[in-house]
N, C-alpha and C positions, 0 to 999 in steps of 0.2 A: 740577667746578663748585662754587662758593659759593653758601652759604644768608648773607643778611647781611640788614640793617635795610631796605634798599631794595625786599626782597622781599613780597608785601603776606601774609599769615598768619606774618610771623615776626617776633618780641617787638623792637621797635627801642630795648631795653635790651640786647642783647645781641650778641657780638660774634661774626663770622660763622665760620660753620662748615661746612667741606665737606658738600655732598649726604649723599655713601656714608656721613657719622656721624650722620646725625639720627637715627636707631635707637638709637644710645647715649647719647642725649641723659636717660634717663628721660624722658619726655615722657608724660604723662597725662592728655588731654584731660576726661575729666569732673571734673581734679581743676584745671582752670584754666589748665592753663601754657604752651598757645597760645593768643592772641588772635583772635577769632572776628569776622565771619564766617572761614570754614573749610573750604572743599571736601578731603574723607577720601577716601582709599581702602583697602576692605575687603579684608586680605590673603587669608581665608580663601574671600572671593565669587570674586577674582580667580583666586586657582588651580583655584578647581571650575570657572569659565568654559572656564580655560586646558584644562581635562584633558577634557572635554566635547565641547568644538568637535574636539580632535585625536580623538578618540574615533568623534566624529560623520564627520569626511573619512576618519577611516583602513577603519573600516569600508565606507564606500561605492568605495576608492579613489582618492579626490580628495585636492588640496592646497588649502593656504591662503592666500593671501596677502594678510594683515587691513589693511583701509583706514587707514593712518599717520594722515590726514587726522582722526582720530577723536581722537587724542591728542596727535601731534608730541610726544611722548616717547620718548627713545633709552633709555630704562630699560625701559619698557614695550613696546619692539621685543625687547629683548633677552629678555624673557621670552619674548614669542612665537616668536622664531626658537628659543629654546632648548627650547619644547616641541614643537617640529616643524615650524613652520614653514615653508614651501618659499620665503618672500621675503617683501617688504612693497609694497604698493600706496599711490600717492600721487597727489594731484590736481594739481601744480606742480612742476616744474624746481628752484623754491624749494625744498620740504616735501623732493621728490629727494633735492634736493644736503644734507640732517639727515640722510638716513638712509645716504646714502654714507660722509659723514663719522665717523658712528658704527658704519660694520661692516657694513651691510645690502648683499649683493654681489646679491641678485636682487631689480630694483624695477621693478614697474609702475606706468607713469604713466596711471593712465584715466581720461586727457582728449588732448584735442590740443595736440600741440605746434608752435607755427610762427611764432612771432617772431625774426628774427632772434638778440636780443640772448639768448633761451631754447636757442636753436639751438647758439649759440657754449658759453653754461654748458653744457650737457650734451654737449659734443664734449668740454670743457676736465676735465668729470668724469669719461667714460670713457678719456680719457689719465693722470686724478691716480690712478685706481685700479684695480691688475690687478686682472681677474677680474672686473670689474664689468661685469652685464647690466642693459641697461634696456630696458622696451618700453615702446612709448605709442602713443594709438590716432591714425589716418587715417580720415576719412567723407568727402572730398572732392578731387575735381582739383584745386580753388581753394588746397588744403591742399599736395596733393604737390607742386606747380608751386614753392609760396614755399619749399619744402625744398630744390630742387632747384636754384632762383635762389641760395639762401643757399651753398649749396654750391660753384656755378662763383665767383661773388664772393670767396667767403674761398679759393679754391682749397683746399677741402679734400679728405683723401681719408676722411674720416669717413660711414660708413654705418650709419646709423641701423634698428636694428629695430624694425619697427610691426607692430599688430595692425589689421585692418579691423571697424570697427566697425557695430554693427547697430542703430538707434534707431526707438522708437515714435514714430507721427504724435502731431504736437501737442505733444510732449514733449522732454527732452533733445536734444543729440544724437548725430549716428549718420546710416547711409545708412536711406531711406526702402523702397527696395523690392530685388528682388534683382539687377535688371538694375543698377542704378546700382553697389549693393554690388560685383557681379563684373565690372563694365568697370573701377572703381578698385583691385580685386585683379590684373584683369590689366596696369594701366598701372604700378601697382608690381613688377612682375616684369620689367617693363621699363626698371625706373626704375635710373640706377646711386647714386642717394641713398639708396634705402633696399633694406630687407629683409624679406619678408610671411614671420613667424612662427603666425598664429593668425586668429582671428574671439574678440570681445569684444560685449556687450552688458550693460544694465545693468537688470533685472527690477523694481525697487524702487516705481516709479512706476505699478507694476499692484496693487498690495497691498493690500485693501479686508478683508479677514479674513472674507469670505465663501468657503467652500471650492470651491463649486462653479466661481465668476467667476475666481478665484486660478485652479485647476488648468487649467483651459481656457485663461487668457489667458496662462501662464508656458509649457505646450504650446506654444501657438500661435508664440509667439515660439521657441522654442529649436528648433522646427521648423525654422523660418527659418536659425538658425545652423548646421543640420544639414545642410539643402538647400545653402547658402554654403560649407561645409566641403570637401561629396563635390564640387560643382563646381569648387572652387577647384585639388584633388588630378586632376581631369582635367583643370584646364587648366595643371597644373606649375606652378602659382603661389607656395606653400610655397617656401621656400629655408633651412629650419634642419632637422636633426637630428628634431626633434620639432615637434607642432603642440601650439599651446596653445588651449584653450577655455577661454574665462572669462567668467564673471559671479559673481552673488549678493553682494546687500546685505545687513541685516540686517533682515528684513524675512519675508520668504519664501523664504532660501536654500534650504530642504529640498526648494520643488518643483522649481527649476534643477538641484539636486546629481540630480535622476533622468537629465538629459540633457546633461550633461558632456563625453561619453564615448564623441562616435560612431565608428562604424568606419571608421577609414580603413588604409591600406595602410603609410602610416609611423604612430611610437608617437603617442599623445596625451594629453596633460596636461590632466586639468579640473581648473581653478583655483577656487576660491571667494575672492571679498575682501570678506567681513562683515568691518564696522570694530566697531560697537558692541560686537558679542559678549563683549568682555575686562572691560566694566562694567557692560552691559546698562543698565537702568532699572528708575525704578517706573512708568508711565505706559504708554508709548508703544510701545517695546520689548516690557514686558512684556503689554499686549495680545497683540500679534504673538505673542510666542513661545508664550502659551496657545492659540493657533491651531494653532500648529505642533507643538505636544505634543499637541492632538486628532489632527489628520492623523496623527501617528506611533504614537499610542497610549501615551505616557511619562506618568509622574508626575512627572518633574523632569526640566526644561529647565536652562537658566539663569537666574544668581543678581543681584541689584541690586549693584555694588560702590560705586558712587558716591554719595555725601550730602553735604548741606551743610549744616553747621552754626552754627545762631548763635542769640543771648542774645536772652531780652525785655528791649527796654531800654525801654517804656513801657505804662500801661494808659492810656489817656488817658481810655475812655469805657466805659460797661457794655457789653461783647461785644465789644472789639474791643483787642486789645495789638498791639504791634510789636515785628516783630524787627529782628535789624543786619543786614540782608543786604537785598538790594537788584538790581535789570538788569544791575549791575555786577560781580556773582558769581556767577549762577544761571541756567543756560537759561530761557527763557519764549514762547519763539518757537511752540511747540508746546502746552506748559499749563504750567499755574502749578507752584511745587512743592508736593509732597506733605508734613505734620507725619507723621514714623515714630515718634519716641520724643522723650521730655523728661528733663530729670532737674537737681537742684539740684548747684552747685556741692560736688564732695566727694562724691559720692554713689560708692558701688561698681559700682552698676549705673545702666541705664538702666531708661526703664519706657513701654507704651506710652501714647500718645495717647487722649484722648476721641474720637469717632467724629464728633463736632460740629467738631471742629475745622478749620478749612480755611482756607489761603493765597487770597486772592479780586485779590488787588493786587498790585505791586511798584513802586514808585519807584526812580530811581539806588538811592537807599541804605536803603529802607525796606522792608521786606513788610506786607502787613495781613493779619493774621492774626485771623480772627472766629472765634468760639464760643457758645455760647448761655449767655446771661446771667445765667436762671432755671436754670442747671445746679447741682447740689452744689458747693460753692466748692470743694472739691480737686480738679473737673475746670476750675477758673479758670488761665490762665497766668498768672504771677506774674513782677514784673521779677525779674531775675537770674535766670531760669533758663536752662536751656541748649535749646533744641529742633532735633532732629534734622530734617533732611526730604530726602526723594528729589527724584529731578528727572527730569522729560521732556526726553530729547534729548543723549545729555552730550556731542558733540561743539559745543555753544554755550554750556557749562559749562568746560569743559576751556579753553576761549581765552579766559577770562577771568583764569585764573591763569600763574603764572611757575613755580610746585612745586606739587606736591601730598604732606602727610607718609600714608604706607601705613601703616594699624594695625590690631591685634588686635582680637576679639569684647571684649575688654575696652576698649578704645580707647587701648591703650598703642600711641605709634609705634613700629615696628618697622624701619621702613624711610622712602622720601623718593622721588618724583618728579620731573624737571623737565619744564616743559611749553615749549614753544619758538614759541609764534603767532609 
């Protein structure tokens, strides 16, 4: 892939350059020489995430298969498969067919699949590429019926492997109780379209960082897939090698990774697909995850990788400057971003923030960034400076870019992303 002028953080003086070279570019963000705004990613946060998470499944004996959906980066797949990864999870046929395309042979899709014209791509996917496994979830007759229609129509002889899925009332979905669950586990065993590998559900929508409401309502549910599991194994419903159990957002994986792993008679694989984990946050994430480092007893979870940076380009009024960034570069769907560090053009370092400072707005292309006005003028932002900020949420950060450059504690690029919305 090229990096060229069309790409929005790359100097449209410049003449394009493969991805894999922006590392040798010199590239030194606090000394000016990309154009801001600027979503970074922190090489050193990203590999403590990476080595963490594998740390965290290897001990419990679980796998991982992180949410693609979080990135759509086949840069950022490749590190995760190369630190262990057992595969990649994706929310579309679309997202799928990126991570087929670039190497990923084990992908789960968890959602449903059943439109035709999604039916046909991922038939035409597991024929372009040996080896490739894909599962994607089932929660309804109304679901297997149209796979199975698609099927006599295209006269195909393509079998589909699906998991049954388990969803909360009110919420997502998923089957509602367990009669419904195991009469669609047993009509798939009957089905000659598809093939029942596993039980799926998704914990994330119970997540309130109260301990007590977490551990009982993440129970409660993973019961359900336990009870679904031993049933399904008495009524020969399975048809692979292995059963797979999968959940975990990123949110509260640590209390699902207790119940992964029930006993059944053939092997079982519990899956985790936390997507965030590989850049966390400052916000939102990071809440959660000091949650989760009480429950465990840790002093270090994981790290923020993600920031976005950009310049004051105005003070217009006492207490209130702006930056260049904007709806159009920054998650905000969840909270504003966070100011982490400042610093002038040329500077060596960065340095932190005033405690007064705070993001309260976002226009397309504006942030408002207030401070208090009666503060010492060196805790004033000043045009031209550079200010750093975290963000809530990065998978609605991440679809706003086309790359992202990877750099050092120093902010030298080291490396380069591409992101693929």
């Amino acid at each position: 892939m090229q990096l060229n002028p069309a790409f929005k953080g790359y100097p449209p003086h410049l003449d394009p350059i493969n991805l894999k070279d922006a590392g040798l570019q010199g590239w030194q963000l606090l000394r000016g020489d990309l154009p801001f705004p600027l979503a970074v990613l922190k090489d050193s946060a990203l590999q403590h995430n990476l080595d963490w998470m594998q740390d965290f499944c290897r001990t419990r004996g679980l796998d991982i298969a992180p949410h693609g959906k979080t990135t759509m980066s086949p840069e950022l797949y490749a590190r995760q498969l190369a630190a262990g990864a057992w595969g990649i999870s994706f929310a579309t046929v679309f997202q799928a067919a990126l991570g087929a395309r670039h190497g990923v042979r084990r992908i789960i899709i968890a959602n449903q699949v059943l439109q035709a014209v999604d039916l046909d791509s991922l038939s035409a996917l597991l024929q372009a590429h040996a080896g490739l496994q894909v599962y994607f979830l089932v929660d309804s007759l109304a679901q297997l019926r149209l796979i199975e229609a698609w099927r006599v129509q295209r006269q195909s002889s393509t079998v589909f492997t699906v998991l049954v899925e388990l969803g909360l009332e009110g919420k997502r979905t998923g089957c509602r109780d367990h009669q419904e669950a195991l009469a669609l586990a047993q009509a798939i065993r009957r089905s000659p379209a598809v093939q029942l590998a596993g039980i799926e559900c998704y914990e994330g929508a119970l997540a309130t960082c109260h301990h007590e409401h977490d551990r009982a309502s993440v129970a409660a549910l993973m019961a359900r897939v336990q009870k679904m599991a031993t049933a399904c194994e008495a009524d020969d419903c399975f048809e692979t090698d292995e059963v797979l159990i999968t959940a975990g957002g990123s949110a509260i994986f640590d209390l699902v990774a207790e119940h992964l792993t029930p006993h059944l008679s053939r092997p079982v694989r519990g899956i985790l697909r936390s997507g965030c984990y590989l850049t966390h946050d400052h916000v939102q994430y990071r809440q959660h995850l000091k949650c989760v480092a009480e429950r465990l007893n840790l002093r270090e979870t994981l790290r923020p990788a993600i920031e976005l940076v950009s310049v004051v380009q105005s003070c217009p009024e006492p207490g209130l400057a702006i930056l260049s960034m904007g709806k159009r570069d920054v998650s905000y769907d969840l909270d504003m971003p966070v100011p982490e560090w400042r610093a002038q053009v040329g500077d060596a370092q960065t340095r932190g923030v005033p405690a007064h400072w705070a993001v309260t707005a976002l226009n397309d292309q504006h942030a408002y960034l207030r401070f208090d006005a009666q503060a010492p003028e060196d805790q004033h932002p000043v045009v031209g400076q550079l200010v750093g900020c975290g963000i809530s949420h990065p998978c609605t950060t991440f679809d706003k870019w086309r790359w992202m450059p990877v750099v050092d504690d120093a902010y030298r690029v080291v490396d380069a992303v591409s992101v693929n919305f």
